[in-house]
Every structure is written in structure tokens, then in C-alpha cells.
C-alpha positions in Angstrom: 0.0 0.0 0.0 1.4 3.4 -0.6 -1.3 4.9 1.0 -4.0 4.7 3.6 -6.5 6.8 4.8 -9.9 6.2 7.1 -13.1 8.0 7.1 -15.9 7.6 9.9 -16.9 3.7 9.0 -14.7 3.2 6.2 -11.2 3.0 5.1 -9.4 3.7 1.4 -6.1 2.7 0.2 -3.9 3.0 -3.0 -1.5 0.6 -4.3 1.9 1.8 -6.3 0.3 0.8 -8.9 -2.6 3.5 -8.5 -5.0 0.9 -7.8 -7.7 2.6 -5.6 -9.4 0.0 -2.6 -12.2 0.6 -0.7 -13.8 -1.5 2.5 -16.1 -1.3 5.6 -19.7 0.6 5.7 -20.8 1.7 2.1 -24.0 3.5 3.7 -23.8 6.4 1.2 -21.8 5.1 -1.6 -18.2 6.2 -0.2 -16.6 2.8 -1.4 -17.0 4.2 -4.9 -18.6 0.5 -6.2 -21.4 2.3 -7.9 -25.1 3.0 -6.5 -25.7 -0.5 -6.7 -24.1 -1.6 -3.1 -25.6 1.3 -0.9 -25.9 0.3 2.2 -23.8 -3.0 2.3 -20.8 -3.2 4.6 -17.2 -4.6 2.6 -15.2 -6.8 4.8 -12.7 -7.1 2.0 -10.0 -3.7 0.4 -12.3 -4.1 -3.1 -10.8 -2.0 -6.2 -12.6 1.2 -6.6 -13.2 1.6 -11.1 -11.5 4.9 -11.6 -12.2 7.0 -14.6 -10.0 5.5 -17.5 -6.8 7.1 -17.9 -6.8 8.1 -14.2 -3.5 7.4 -12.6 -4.2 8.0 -8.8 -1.2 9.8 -7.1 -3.3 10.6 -3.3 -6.6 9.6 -1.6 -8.5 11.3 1.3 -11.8 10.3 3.4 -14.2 12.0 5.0 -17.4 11.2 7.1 -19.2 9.5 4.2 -17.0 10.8 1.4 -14.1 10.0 -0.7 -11.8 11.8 -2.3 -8.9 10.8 -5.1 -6.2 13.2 -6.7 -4.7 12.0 -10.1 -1.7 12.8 -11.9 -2.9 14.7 -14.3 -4.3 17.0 -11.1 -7.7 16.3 -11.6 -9.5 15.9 -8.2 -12.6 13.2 -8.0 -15.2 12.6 -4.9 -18.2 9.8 -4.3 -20.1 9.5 -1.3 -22.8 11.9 1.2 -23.3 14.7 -0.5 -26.2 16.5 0.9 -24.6 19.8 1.3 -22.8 19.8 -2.1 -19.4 18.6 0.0 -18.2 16.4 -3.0 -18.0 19.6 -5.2 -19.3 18.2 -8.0 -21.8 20.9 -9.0 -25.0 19.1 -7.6 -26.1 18.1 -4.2 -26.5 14.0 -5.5 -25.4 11.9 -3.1 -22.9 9.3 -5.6 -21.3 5.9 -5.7 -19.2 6.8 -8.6 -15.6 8.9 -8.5 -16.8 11.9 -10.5 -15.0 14.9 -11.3 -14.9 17.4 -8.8 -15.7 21.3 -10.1 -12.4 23.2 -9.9 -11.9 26.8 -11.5 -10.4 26.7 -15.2 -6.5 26.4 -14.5 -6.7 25.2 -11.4 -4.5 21.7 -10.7 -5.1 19.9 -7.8 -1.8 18.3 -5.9 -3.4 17.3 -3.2 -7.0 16.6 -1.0 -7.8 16.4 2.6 -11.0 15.8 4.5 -12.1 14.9 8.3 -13.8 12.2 9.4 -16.3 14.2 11.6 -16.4 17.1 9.2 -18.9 17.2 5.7 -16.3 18.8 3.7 -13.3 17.9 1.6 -10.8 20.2 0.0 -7.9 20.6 -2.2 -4.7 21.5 -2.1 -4.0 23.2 -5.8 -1.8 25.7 -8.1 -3.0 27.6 -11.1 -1.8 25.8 -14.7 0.2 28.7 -16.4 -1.6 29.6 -19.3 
């Protein structure tokens, strides 16, 4: 694993391969499986389907969220998102990574988010143009 990170009933890691696993409580789609699993709980790390072409380089997880950071800086998020937390322009609640709505030029390096907290964000630097 080259990296680890836990959210509030689940937990996310990526291989050095950029393989993206997901296990525990999938109550709001966090494990990133697709809508189809809601609610199930993963005893098992089960590969997450990225977007093809998306080389993961960092992972984050919230409360019922999760968040991935590519290489090509494009930040994705799946999981709760009631309050709009994922950033993907609409409050749908999702169990697919989906692009997450950064201003033009913007590259994302990095993403954080707290387990108790309904909020991710991203670490970035503007693209020159």
C-alpha cells in the first residue's frame, strides 16, 4: 500500500500501482462500487473503477465521502453529499468517482477531509496559461 486513509466507518487505500481499494460501511456510496451496493458493509479492500486514464497519485476520506487526486491533477469525490461537500456541482449523493468542479486552470496536488467534518478540500496551483 502506498497509502492509507480512514473515514468515519470506512477506510481507502492505493497501491503503487494506483489501484484505488475501498472496504467497511458503504451506507452512502463512499466505497466508490457504484449505487448498486448502498448500504452494504465490505469486509474485503475491493478495487474502486476509476475514470479510464486516471492514474491515482493521493486519496482522502471523509465522514461518508471520498476523495482521489490524479496525476494529471484532476480531483474526483463519491459518497454523502447532501450539502454539495463532494463539489461536483449538484447536491446528488454518488457511488461513482466523478469529477470534482475546480476553477479553469486550477491543478489539484493534493486533497484532505475529516472524518467528523462534511467537507473535503484541495490542495492546488494555477496551470500557467
Amino acid at each position: 500500500m502506498t497509502e492509507v486513509a480512514c473515514g468515519n466507518d470506512h477506510a481507502l487505500a492505493f497501491t503503487s500501482r494506483g489501484i484505488v481499494l475501498g472496504w467497511g460501511l458503504d451506507d452512502a456510496g463512499q466505497l466508490g462500487n457504484g449505487n448498486g451496493h448502498v448500504g452494504e458493509t465490505v469486509p474485503t479492500p475491493t478495487p474502486i473503477s476509476m475514470p479510464t486514464g486516471d492514474i491515482v497519485t493521493g486519496i482522502a476520506a471523509g465522514f461518508d465521502q471520498s476523495f482521489a487526486v490524479t496525476s494529471a491533477g484532476q480531483a474526483l469525490a463519491w459518497g454523502l453529499n447532501e450539502h454539495g461537500q463532494l463539489g461536483i456541482g449538484n447536491f446528488s449523493t454518488t457511488g461513482t468517482p466523478s469529477p470534482v468542479m475546480l476553477a479553469s486552470g486550477t491543478v489539484a496536488v493534493a486533497l484532505g477531509a475529516g472524518p467528523e467534518a462534511m467537507h473535503g478540500f484541495a490542495v492546488s496551483r494555477v496551470s500557467a496559461r
